[in-house]
C-alpha positions as a Markdown table, in Angstrom:
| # | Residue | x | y | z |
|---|---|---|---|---|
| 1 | Unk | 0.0 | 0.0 | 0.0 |
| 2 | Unk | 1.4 | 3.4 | -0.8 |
| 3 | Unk | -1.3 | 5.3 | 1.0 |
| 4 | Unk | -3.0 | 7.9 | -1.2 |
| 5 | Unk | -1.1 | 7.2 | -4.6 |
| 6 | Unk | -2.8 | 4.1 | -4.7 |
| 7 | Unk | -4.9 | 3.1 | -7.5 |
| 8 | Unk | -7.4 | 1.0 | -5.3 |
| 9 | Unk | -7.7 | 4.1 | -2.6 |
| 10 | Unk | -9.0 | 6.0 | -5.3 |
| 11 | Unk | -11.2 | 3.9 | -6.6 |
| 12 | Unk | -12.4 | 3.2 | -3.0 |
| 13 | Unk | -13.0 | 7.1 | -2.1 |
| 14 | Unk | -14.8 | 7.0 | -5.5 |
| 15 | Unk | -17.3 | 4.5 | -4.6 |
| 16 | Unk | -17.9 | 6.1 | -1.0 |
| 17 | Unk | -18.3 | 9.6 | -2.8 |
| 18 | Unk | -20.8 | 7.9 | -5.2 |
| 19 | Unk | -23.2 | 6.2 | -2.1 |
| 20 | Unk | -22.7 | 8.9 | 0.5 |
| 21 | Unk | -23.5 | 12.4 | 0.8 |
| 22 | Unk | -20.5 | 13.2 | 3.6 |
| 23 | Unk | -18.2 | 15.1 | 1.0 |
| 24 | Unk | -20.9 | 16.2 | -1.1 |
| 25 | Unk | -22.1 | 18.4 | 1.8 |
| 26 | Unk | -18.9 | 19.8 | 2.9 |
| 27 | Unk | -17.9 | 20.8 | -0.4 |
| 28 | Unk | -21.3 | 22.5 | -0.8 |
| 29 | Unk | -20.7 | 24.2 | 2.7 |
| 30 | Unk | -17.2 | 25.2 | 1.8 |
| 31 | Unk | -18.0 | 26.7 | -1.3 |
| 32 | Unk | -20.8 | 28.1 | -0.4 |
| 33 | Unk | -18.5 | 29.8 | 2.7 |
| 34 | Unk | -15.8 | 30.8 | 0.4 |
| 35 | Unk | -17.9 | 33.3 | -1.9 |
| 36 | Unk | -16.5 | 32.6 | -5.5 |
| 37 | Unk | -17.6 | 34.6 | -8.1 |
| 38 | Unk | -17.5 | 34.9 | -11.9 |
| 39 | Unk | -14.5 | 35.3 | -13.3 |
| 40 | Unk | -12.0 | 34.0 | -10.1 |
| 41 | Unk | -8.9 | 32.3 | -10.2 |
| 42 | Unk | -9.1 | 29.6 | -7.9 |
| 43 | Unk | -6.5 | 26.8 | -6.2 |
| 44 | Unk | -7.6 | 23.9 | -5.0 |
| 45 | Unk | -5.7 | 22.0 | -2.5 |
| 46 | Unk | -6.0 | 18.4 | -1.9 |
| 47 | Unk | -8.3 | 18.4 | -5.1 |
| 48 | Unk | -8.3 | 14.3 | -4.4 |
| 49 | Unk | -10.9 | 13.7 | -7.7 |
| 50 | Unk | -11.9 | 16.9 | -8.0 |
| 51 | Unk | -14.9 | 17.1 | -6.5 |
| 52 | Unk | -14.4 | 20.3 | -4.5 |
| 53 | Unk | -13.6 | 21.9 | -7.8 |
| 54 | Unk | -16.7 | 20.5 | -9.7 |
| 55 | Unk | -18.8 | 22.7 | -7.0 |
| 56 | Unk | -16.8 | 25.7 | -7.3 |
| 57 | Unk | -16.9 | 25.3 | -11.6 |
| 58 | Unk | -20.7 | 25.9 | -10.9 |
| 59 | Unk | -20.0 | 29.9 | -9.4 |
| 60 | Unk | -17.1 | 30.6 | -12.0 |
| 61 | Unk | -18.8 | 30.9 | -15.6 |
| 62 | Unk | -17.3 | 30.5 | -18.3 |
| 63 | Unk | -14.0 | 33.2 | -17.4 |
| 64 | Unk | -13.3 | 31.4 | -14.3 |
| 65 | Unk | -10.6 | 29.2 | -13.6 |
| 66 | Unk | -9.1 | 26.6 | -11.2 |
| 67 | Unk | -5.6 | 25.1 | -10.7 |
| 68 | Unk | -5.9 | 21.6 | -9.1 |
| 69 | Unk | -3.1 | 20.5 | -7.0 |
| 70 | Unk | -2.8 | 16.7 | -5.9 |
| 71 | Unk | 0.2 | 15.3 | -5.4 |
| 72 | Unk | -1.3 | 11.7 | -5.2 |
| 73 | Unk | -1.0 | 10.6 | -9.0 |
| 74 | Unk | -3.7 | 7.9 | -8.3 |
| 75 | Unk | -5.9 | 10.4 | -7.3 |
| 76 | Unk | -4.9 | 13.3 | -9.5 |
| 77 | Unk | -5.2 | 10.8 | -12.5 |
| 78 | Unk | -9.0 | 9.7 | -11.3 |
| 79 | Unk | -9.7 | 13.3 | -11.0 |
| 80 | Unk | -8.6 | 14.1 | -14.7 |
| 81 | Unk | -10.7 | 11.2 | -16.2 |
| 82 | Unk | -14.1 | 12.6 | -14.4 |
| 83 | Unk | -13.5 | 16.5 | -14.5 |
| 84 | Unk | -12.8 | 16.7 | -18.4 |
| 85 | Unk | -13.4 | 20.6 | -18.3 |
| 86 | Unk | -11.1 | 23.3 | -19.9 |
| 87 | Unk | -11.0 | 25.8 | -16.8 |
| 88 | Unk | -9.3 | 23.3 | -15.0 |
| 89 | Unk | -5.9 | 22.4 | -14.8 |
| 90 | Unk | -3.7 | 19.8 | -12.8 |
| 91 | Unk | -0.9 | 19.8 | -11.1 |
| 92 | Unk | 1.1 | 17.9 | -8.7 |
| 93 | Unk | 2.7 | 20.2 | -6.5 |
| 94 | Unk | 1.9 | 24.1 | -5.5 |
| 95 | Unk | 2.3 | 26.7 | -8.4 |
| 96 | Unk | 5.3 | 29.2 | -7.5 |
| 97 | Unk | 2.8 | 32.0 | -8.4 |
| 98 | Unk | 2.4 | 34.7 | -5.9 |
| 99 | Unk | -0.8 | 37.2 | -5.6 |
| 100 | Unk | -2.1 | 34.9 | -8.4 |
| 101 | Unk | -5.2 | 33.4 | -6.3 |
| 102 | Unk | -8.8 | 35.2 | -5.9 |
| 103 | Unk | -9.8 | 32.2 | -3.9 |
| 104 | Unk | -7.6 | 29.3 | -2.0 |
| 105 | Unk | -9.7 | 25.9 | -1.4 |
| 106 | Unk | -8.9 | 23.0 | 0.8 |
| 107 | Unk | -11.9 | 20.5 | 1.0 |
| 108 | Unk | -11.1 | 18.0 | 4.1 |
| 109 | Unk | -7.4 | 18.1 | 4.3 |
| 110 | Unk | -6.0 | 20.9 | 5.6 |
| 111 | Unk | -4.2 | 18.3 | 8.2 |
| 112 | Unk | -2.1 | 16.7 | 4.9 |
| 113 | Unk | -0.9 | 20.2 | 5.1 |
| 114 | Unk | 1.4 | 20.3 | 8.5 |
| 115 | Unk | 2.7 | 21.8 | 9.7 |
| 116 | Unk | 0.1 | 24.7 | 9.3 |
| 117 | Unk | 1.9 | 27.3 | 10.9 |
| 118 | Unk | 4.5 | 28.0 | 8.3 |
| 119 | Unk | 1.9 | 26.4 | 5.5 |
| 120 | Unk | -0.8 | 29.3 | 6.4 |
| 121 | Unk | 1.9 | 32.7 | 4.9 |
| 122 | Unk | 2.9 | 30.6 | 2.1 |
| 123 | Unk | -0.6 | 30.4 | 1.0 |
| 124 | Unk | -1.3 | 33.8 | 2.0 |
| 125 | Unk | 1.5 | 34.9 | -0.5 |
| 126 | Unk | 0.1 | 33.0 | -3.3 |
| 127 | Unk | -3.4 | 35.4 | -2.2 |
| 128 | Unk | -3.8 | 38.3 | -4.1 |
| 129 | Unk | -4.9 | 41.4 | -1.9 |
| 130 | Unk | -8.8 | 40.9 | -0.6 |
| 131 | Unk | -8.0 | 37.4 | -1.2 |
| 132 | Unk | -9.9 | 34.6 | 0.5 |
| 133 | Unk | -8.4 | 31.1 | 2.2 |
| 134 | Unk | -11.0 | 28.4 | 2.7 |
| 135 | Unk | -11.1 | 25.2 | 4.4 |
| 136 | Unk | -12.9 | 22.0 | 6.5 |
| 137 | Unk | -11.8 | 19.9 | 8.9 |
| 138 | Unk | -13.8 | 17.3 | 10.9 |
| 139 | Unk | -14.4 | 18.3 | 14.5 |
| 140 | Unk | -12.8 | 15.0 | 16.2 |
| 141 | Unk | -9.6 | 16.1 | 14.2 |
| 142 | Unk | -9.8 | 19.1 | 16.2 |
| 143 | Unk | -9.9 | 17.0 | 19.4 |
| 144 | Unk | -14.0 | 18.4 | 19.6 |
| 145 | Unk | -16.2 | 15.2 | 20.5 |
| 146 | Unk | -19.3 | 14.7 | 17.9 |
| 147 | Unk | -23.0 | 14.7 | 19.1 |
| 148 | Unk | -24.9 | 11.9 | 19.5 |
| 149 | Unk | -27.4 | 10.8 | 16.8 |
| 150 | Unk | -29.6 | 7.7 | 17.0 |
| 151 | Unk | -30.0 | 4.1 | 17.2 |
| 152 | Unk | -28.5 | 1.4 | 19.9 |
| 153 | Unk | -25.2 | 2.8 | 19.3 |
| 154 | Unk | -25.4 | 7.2 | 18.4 |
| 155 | Unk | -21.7 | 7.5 | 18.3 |
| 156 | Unk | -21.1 | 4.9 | 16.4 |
| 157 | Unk | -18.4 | 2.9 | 18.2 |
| 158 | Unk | -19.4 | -0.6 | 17.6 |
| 159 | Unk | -17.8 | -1.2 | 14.5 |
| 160 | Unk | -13.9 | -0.1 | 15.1 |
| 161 | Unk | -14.6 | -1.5 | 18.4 |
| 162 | Unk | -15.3 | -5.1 | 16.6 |
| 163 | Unk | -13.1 | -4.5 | 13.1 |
| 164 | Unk | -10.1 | -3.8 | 15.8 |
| 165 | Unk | -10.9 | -6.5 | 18.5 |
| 166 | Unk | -8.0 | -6.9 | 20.8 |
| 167 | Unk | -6.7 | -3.5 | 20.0 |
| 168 | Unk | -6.5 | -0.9 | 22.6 |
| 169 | Unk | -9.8 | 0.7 | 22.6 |
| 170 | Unk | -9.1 | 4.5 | 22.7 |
| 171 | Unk | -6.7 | 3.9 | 19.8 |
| 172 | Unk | -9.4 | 2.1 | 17.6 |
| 173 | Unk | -12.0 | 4.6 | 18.4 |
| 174 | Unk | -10.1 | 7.8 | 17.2 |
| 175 | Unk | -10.1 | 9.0 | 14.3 |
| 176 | Unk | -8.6 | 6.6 | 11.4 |
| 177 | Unk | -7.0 | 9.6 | 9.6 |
| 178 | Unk | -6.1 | 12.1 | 12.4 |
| 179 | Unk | -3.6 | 14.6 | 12.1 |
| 180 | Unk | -0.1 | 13.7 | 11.1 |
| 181 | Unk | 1.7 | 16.3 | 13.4 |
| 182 | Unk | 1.2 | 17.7 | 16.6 |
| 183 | Unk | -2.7 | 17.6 | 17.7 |
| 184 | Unk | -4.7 | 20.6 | 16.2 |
| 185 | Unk | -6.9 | 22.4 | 17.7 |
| 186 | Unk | -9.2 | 25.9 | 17.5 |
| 187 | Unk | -7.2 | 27.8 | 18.8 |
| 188 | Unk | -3.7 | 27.0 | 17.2 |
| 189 | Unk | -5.5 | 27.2 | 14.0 |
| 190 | Unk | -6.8 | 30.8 | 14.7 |
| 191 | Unk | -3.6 | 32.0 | 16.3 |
| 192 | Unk | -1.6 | 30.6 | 13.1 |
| 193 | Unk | -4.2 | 32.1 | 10.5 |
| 194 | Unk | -3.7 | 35.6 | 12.4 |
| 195 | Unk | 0.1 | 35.5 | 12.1 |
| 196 | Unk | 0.2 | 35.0 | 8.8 |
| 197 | Unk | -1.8 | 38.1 | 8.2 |
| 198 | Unk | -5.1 | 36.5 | 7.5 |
| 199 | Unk | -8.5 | 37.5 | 9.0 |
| 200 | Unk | -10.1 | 34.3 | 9.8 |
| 201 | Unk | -14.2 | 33.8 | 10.0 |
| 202 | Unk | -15.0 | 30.4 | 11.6 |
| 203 | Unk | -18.2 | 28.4 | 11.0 |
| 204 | Unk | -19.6 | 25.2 | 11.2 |
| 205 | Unk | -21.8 | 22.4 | 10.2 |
| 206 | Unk | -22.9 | 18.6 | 10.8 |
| 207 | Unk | -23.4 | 15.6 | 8.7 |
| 208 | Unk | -25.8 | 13.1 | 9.6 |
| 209 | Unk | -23.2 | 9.5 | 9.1 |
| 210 | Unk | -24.6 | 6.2 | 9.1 |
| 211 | Unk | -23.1 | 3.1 | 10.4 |
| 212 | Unk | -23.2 | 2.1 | 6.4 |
| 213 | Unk | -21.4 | 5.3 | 5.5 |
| 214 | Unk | -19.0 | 4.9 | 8.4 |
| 215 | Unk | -18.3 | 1.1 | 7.4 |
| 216 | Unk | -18.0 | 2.2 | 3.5 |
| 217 | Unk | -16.0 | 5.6 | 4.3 |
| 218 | Unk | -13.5 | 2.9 | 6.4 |
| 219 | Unk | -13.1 | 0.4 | 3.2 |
| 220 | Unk | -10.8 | 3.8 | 1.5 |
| 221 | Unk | -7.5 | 1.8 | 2.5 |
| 222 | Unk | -5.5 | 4.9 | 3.7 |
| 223 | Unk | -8.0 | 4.7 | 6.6 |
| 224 | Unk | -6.9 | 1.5 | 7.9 |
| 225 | Unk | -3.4 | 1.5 | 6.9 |
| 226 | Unk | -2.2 | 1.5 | 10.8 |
| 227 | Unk | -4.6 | -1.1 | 12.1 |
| 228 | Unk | -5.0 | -3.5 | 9.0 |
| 229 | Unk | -1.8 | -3.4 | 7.7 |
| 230 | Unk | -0.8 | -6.7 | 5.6 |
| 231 | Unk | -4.5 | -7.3 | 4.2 |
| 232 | Unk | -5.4 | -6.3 | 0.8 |
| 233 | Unk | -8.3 | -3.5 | 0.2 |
| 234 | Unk | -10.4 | -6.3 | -0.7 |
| 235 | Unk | -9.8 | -8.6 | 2.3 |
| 236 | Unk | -10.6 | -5.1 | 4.7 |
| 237 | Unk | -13.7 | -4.3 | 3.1 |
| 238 | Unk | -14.6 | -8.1 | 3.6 |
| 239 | Unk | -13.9 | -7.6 | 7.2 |
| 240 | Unk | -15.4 | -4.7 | 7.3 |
| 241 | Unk | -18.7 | -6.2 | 6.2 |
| 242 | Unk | -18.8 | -8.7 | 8.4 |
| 243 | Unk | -18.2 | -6.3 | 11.3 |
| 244 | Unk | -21.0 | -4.5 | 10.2 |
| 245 | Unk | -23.4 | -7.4 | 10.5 |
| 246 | Unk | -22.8 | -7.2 | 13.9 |
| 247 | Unk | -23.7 | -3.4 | 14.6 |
| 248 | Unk | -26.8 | -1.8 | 14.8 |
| 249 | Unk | -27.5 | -0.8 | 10.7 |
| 250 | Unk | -30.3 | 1.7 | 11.9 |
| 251 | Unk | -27.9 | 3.4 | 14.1 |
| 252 | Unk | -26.4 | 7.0 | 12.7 |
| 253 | Unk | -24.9 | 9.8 | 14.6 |
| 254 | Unk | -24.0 | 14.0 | 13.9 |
| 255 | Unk | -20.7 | 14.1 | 12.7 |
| 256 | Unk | -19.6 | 18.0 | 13.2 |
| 257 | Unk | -17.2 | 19.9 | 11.0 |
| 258 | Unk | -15.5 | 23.2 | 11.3 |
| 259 | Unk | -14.7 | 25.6 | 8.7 |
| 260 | Unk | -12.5 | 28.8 | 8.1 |
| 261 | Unk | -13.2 | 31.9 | 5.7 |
| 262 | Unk | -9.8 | 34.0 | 6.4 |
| 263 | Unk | -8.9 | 37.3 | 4.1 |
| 264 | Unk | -5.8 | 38.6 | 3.5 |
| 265 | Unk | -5.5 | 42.2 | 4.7 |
């Protein structure tokens, strides 16, 4: 496994992406947060398959445009083959192109990104003045517990708590893609976002996951590269299933996410 440049992760996030609404709604939030309009130049970071740029093509027109960065090639590759549209352009790595950007986009995975604190002026150089940084993150990443939804099990801890049987329990219940650094939080993010001369807005939203969408989002092999290391994508998702059958189906719970609209002054 080769975690995101991996052919069958990206055809794994695909699949989740086609059944479940999870990224769906936080690119609609985040775009809808970050205020494009005709005519922009936009970057998106972490374009995975470019579907944070296929919601942001919708407030461009025709003038607009969007640089897609991805450094995975598996994904960046995926992404080219379903976004066939002439405003867009690929890359793997950032463009050395300063006051360039109208708009900065990074759809759930501003953590790939640490450290942030020196990350947050490099992006505000690539800002043109008035120019706006936007981003997600899921709560837990932030340390910031979820909210309870429904069912026999509203936080949904029964599956990693039978997919990682005999592992220790506070490790199988975190997170399966946390941040790679030191542990983010609020507060750091804020206090980073003002230091590099940007005037952050924070907002927020939640995502109502079911214990389907949580089993399917945890069958994108990057997810369980720590705890199911040495099994194939196919033999996870067959484990995965048949930890499912043991959890409550009808049980769901309100996943949170957090969100930043910062301008550079």
């Amino acid at each position: 496994m080769s975690g995101w440049d991996d052919p069958e992760t990206a055809a794994y996030y695909e699949a989740f992406c086609r059944r479940h609404s999870r990224y769906n709604r936080a690119n609609r939030e985040l775009i809808r947060h970050a205020r494009i309009a005709l005519g922009m130049r936009v970057l998106d970071l972490g374009a995975g398959t470019g579907r944070t740029a296929e919601h942001a093509l919708r407030c461009l027109g025709s003038d607009g445009r969007i640089v897609c960065v991805e450094p995975s090639a598996a994904m960046r590759e995926a992404g080219m083959r379903r976004l066939a549209d002439s405003r867009v352009a690929w890359s793997a790595a950032v463009p050395n192109a300063a006051g360039t950007f109208d708009v900065i986009l990074c759809g759930a995975s501003i953590w790939q990104m640490e450290p942030l604190a020196p990350t947050f002026p490099v992006l505000a150089g690539l800002l043109k003045p008035g120019g706006t940084l936007c981003f997600n993150i899921p709560a837990l990443y932030l340390l910031e517990p979820d909210e309870p939804g429904g069912g026999s099990d509203p936080l949904l801890l029964t599956l990693p708590e039978r997919l990682f049987a005999g592992s220790d329990r506070a490790f199988a219940c975190q997170p399966m893609e946390p941040p790679t650094a030191a542990a983010l939080s609020r507060r750091c993010i804020e206090e980073w976002l003002d230091a590099a001369g940007l005037r952050g807005e924070s907002w927020s939203f939640r995502v109502r996951l079911t214990q389907k969408a949580y089993a399917d989002w945890l069958k994108i092999p990057v997810l369980t590269d720590r705890m199911l290391a040495g099994l194939t994508p196919r033999e996870r998702a067959r484990r995965i299933d048949a930890a499912l059958e043991a959890a409550d189906r009808s049980s769901w719970k309100w996943e949170r996410w957090k969100g930043w609209t910062a301008w550079k002054g």
